[in-house]
N, C-alpha and C positions, 0 to 999 in steps of 0.2 A: 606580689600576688601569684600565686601558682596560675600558670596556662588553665588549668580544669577552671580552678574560680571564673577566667576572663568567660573562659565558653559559657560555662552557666548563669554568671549572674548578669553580662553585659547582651551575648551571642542569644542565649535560651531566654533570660528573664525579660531584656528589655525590647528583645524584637521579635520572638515565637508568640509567649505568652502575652505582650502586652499590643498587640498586633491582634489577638485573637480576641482580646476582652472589648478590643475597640469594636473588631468586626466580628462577630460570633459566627458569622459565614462563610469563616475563613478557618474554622477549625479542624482541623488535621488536615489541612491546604500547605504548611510546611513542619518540616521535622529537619533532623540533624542531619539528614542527607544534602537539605539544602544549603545548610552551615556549614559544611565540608566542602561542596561545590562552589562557593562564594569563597571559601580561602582558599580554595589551590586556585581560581578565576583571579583575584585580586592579589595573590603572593607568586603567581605562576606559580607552573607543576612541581618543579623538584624543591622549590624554597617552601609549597604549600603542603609537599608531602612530607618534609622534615618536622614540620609543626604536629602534623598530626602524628606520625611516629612518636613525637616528646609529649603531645597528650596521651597517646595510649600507654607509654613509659610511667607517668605521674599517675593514672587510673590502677595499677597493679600498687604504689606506694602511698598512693594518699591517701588521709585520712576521710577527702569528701566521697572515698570511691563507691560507699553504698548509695549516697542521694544520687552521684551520677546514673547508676542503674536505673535507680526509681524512675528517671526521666527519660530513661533509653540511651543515654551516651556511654557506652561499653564497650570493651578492647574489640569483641568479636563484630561491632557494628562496623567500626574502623577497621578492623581488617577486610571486609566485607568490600567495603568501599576502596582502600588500596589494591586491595585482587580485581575489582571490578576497573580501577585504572588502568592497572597493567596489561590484561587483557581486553577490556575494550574500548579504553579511551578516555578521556575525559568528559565527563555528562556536563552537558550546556544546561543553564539555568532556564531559557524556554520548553526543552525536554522535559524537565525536573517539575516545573511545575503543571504543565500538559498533563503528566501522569499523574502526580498529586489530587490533580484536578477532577482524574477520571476515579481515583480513590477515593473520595469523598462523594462523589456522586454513587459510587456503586453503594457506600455503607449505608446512602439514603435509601436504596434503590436493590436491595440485595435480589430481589426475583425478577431481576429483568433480562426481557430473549436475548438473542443475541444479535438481534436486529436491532434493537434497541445501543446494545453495547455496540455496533457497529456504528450507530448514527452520532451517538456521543465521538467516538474515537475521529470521524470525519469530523467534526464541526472543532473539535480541540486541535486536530492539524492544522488546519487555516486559520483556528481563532491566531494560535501563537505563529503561524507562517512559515512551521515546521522546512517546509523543501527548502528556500533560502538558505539554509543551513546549508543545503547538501551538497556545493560548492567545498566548502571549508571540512565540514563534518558530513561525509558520506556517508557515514554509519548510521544518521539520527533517525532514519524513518525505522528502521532493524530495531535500532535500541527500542523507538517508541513502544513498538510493539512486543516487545521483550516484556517490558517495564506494565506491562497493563494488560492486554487479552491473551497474551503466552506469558503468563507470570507464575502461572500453574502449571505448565508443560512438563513433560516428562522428560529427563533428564538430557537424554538421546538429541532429543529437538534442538534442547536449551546448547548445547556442544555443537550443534552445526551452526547454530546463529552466530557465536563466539569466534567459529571457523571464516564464517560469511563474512563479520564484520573485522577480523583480522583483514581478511583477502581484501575488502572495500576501504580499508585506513590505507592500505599497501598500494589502492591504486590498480590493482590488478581485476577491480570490474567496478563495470559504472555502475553509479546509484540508477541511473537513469535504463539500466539493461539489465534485471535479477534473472531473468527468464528461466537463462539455461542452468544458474543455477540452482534456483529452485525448485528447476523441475528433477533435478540430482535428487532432493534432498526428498521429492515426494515417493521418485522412486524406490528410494534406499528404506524412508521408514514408514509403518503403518499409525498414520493419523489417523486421532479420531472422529470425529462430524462435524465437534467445536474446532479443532484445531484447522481442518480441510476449510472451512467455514472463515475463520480468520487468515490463512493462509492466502485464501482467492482473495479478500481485500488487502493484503499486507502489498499483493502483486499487480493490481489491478485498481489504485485509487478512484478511478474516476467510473467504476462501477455505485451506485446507488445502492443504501444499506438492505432496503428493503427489496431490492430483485433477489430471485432466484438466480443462482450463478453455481458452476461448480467447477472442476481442474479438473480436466482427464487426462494423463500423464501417455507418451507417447512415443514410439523408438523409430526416429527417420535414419537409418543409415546407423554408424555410432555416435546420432546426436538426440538428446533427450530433451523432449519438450512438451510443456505445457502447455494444453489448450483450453482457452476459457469457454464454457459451453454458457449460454443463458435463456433463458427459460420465459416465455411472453404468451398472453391470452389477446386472441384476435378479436376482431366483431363476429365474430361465428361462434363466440364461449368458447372456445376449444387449444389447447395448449398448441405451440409452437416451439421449437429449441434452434437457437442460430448457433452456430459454429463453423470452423474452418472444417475442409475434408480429411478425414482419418484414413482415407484406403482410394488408389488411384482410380477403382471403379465410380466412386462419386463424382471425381472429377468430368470423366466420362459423360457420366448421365446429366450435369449441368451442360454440358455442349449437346448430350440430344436436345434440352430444355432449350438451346439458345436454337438450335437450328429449326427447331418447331418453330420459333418465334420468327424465322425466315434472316436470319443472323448468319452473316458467315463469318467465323471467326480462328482464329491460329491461337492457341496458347504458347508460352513459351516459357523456360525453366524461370523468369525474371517476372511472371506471373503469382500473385494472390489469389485467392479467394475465399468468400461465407458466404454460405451456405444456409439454407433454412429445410425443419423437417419436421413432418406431422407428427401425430403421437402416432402411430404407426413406424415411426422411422423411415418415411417415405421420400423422398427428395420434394420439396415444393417451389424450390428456387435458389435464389444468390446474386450472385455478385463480383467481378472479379476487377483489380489493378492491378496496376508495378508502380515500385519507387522511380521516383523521376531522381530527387536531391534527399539529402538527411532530411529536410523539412516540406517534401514537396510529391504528392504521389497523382496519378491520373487514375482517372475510375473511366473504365472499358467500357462496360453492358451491366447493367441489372436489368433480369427477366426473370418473372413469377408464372407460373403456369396459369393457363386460364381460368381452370376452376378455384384459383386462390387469388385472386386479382382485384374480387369486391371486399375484401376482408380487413383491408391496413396492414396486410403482412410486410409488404413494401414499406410501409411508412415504419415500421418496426426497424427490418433488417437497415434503411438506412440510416437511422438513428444508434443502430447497435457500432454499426461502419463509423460514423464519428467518432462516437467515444473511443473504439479500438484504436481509430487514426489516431486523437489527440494523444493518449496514453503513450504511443508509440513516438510523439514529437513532431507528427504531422501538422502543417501549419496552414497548408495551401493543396485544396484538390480541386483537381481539374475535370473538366468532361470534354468529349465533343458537341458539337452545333446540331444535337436531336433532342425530342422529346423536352423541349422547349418547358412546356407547362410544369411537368414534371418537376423538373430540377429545380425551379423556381420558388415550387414549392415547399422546397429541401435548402432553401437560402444559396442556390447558384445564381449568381451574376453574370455580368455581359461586360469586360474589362477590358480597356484598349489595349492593354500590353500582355494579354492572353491573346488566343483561338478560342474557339468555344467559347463556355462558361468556366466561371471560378469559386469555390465557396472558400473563406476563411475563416479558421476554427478559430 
């Protein structure tokens, strides 16, 4: 039996098609991408790639080569898929179908925001537990995103991701640290609203699909980096944006803020901070630590000015503080032995093997 026959009438008939007739909710949930990915997976890479080379060899001489069209198996789908080995890896079958996933969803769903497209793309990352991977395949969260909300990108894009996930097979950046490089890549090109859009969540998971969030690209020295900015309505109605400081005058003006507050306090180069700022672009407060360990950081002083104090601005900005800590692999923050109520508030504990308080994320 010719290889073509095995693929169509065993691979395509008896596990696409009759898979789909069982479950009709399942259709267009796989294709031949995933029958390509299950033979280089179960024949490994080079014994899986020779297979497919001798089916695209039989597709230019056999006689079934027009039904395989009809069904989508075609030289250029397979080459498609060996260029996409060679340059970016072998695709995992919970990838494959993750995206599958979010394809089928879109063709139910074609006018939906892009909040919406964001909230799908979280919920299919943990549904299949996508990071797991990222141990083994550092590239998977890049690819996912390749494969589904930049799948239309402009060509530019699609060649630095290629780049990105070379560099990340290679080991030479963690999946766990894109920062600087992607804040390379914002510099270099102009995105557009969808792609800036996608971009802040590709780098910033454990943002919520439905906040306002953006990436303001930024030049410390000759180091380039991104800063997430995000966007909150207080009890006053009235907008808020937290972010870290863009200009050492800001910094500044959070230590008049802290010295009003009768704080006396030293910064020092081993110092963080966010920041919060009216629609005025006003300073209204912040926040500042240092890393203690990889997993472990101490939080200083948060002080909000007084006339922002009855609003939840505070309750905001520390809540923005975590998710940046967790994203960052922060495990354990610390305080000192003040404002007791406060932090308690904010899930700080009182732990014999600390000082202070301690909250764990």
């Amino acid at each position: 039996m010719f290889l073509a026959n095995i693929f169509i009438k065993v691979y395509y008939t008896e596990y696409i098609i009759t898979t789909e007739n069982k479950y009709p909710g399942l259709h267009h949930m796989s294709d031949w991408e995933v029958i390509f990915t299950a033979t280089i997976q179960a024949l490994k890479v080079n014994k899986g790639k020779r297979v497919l080379e001798h089916l695209k060899d039989e597709l230019e001489s056999s006689n079934i080569a027009k039904e395989c069209e009809l069904i989508g198996l075609t030289k250029g789908r397979i080459n498609q898929f060996l260029d996409e080995i060679l340059n970016l890896g072998v695709l995992t079958k919970p990838v494959v179908f993750a995206s599958l996933r979010y394809e089928r969803w879109l063709d139910l769903n074609p006018k939906a925001t892009m909040q919406a497209k964001s909230s799908i793309l979280q919920d299919l990352y943990k549904d299949y537990d996508l990071d797991s991977l990222l141990d083994e395949y550092p590239e998977t969260r890049v690819r996912f995103f390749m494969m589904t909300c930049f799948k239309e990108s402009n060509v530019d894009l699609y060649n630095e991701f290629k780049t990105l996930i070379k560099d990340l097979r290679s080991k030479n950046i963690s999946p766990w640290n894109l920062q600087e490089r992607m804040s390379e890549i914002q510099l270099k090109l102009e995105l557009n609203e969808q792609e800036k859009f996608f971009f802040a969540r590709m780098l910033f998971p454990n943002v919520d699909s439905a906040d306002y969030i953006e990436l303001v690209a930024t030049i410390h020295g000759r180091e380039a980096r991104l800063n997430l900015v995000t966007q909150t309505e207080c009890k006053d109605g009235k907008i808020y944006r937290i972010r870290p400081p863009f200009l050492p005058k800001e910094i500044a003006r959070f230590h008049g803020i802290l010295t009003e507050s009768s704080l006396l306090v030293t910064f020092t180069s081993s110092h963080e901070f966010l920041l919060t700022f009216n629609n005025r672009n006003r300073l209204t407060g912040g926040l500042y630590w240092k890393k203690l360990e990889s997993n472990k950081a101490h939080l200083e002083w948060v002080a909000i000015r007084k006339k922002y104090q009855m609003i939840e601005l505070s309750k905001r900005l520390m809540s923005d503080f975590f998710d940046r800590m967790s994203h960052d692999g922060i495990e354990i923050i610390t305080v000192g032995f003040y404002a007791q109520e406060f932090f308690a508030k904010h899930g700080f504990k009182i732990e014999k093997q600390h000082g202070g308080m301690v909250k764990r994320l």
